[in-house]
C-alpha positions in Angstrom: 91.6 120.0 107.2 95.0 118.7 107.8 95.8 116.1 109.6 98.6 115.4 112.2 101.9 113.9 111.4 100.9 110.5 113.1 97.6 110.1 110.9 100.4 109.6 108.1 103.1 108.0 110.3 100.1 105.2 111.1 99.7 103.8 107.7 103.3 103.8 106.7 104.0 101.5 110.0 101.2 99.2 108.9 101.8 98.8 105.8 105.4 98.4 107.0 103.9 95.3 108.9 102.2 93.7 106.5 103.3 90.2 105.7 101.5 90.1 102.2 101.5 92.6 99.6 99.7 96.0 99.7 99.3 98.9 98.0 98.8 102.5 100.0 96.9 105.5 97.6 97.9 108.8 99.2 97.9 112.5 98.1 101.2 113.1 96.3 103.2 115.4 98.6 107.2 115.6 99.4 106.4 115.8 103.3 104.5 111.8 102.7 107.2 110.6 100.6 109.7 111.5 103.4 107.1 109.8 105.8 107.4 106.3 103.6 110.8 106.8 102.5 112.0 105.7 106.2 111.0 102.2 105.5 112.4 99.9 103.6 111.0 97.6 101.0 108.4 100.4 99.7 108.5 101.2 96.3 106.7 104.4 94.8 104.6 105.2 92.0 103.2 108.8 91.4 100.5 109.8 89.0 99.0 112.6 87.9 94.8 112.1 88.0 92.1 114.6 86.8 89.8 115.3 89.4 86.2 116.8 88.7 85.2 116.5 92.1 87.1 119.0 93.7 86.5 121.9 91.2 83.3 122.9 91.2 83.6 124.5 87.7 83.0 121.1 86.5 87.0 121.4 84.6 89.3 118.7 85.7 91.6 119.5 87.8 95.2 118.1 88.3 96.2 116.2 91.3 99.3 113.9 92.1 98.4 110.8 93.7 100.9 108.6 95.6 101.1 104.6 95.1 102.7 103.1 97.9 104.0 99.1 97.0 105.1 97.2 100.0 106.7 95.3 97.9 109.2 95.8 94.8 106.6 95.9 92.6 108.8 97.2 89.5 110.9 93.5 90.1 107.7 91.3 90.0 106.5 92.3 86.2 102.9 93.7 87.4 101.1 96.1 85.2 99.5 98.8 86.8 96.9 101.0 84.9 
């Protein structure tokens, strides 16, 4: 079920908000990275995860997944696994 543009727009202001640091996992899609890409200070990881649980052959299936940083997390030497 898809959810309207302000169910995305929500996050991305409160992470935006956020006076420590955070880190926002969301579905991997060029319409979200536009939706964080109006703020400043994000940085962005994506990476591609298997997911069993939505194929019901029981294969893994290939999904991107969005990490949203609200912080610049490449400039502070975290390791992210």
């Amino acid at each position: 079920m898809p959810f309207a543009w302000a169910e995305y727009e929500a996050p991305a202001s409160t992470l935006a908000g956020i006076k420590g640091r955070a880190i926002l996992s969301i579905n991997d899609h060029p319409d979200i990275r536009l939706c964080f890409d109006g703020f400043d200070g994000f940085d962005a990881e994506s990476l591609e995860l298997g997911d069993s649980l939505s194929n019901h052959s029981g294969a893994s299936a290939q999904r991107k997944e969005l990490l949203v940083f609200s912080w610049g997390w490449w400039r502070t030497r975290m390791v992210c696994f």
